[in-house]
C-alpha positions as MATLAB code, in Angstrom:
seq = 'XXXXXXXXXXXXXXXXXXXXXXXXXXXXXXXXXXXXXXXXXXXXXXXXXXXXXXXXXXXXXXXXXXXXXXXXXXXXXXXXXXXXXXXXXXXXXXXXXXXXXXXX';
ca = [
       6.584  -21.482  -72.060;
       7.348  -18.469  -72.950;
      10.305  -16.514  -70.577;
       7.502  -13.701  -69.390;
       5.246  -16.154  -67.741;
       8.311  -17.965  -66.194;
       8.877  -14.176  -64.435;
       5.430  -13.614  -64.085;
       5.116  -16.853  -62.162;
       8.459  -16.383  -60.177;
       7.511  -12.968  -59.241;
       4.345  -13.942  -58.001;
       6.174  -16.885  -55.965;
       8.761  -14.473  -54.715;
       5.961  -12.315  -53.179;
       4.427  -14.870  -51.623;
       7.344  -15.686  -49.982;
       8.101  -12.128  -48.805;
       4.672  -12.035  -47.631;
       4.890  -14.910  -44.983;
       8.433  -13.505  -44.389;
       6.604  -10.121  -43.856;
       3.928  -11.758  -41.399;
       5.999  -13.704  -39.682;
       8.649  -10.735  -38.753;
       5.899   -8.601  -37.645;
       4.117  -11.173  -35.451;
       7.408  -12.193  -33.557;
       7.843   -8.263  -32.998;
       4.377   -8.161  -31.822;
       4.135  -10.973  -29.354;
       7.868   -8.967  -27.866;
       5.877   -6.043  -28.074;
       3.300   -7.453  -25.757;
       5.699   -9.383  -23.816;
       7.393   -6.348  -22.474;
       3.992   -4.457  -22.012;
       2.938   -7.243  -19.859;
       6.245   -7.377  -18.369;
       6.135   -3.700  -17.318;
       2.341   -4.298  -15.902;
       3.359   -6.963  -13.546;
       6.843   -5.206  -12.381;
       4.806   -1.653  -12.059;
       2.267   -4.155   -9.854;
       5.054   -5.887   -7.478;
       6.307   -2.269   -6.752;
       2.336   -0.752   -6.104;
       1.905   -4.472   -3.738;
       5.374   -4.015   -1.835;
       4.371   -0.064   -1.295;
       1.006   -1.213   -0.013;
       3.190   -4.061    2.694;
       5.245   -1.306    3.926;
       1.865    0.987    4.386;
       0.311   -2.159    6.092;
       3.636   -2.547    8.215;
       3.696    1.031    9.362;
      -0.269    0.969   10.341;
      -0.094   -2.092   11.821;
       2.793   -0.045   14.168;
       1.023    2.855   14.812;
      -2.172    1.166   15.687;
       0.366   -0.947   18.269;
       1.917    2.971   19.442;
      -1.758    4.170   19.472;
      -3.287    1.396   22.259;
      -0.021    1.517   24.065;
      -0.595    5.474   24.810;
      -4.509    5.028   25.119;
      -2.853    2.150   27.893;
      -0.707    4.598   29.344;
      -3.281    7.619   29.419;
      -6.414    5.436   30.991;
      -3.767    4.773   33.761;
      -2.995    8.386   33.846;
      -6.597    9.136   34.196;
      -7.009    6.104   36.592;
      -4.359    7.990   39.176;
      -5.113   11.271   38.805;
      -8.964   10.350   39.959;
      -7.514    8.459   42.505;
      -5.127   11.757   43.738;
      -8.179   14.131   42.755;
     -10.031   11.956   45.244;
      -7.140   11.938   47.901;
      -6.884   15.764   47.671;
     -10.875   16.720   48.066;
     -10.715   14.292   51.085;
      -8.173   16.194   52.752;
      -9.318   19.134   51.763;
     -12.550   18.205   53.531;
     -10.786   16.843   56.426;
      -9.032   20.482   56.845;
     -12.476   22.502   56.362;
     -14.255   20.093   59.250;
     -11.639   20.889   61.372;
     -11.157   24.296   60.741;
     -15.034   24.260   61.124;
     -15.211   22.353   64.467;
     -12.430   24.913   65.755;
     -14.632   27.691   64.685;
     -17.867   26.100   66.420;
     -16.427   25.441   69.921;
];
């Protein structure tokens, strides 16, 4: 055999081999690539699903503040239709007897 088809066929060998070294470097780099891209989804997701608890948290505690006061008010209400009530009654129990006075 003549030496150039002993380089020709070791050349040819040789990029073979840097071929599949080629391939394989770039697929490793790859599947890191897509490792931290998935990484960085699921991490940007725990922080959006915590920031949605706390919202939940606070609602939940307003909605608790918010029937307390609506509580509170209706027995506001409650008392100040029972005083209303107290105060025309008097009121009418002065004007009969300022009336009665009047009419004797």
């Amino acid at each position: 055999m003549p030496w150039q088809e002993i380089i020709g066929i070791l050349g040819t060998c040789l990029m073979a081999g840097l071929g599949v070294l080629g391939w394989s470097r770039n697929h490793k780099i790859d599947a890191t690539g897509t490792g931290r891209e998935s990484a960085s989804v699921l991490s940007e997701i725990g922080h959006v699903k915590s920031g949605i608890e706390e919202i939940k948290v606070r609602l939940d505690r307003r909605e608790r503040e918010y029937v307390d006061v609506i509580a509170r008010l209706s027995g506001i209400e409650a008392e100040l239709g029972r005083l209303s009530q107290l105060n025309v009654d008097s009121r009418l129990s002065a004007l009969e007897t300022v009336l009665r006075q009047i009419t004797k």
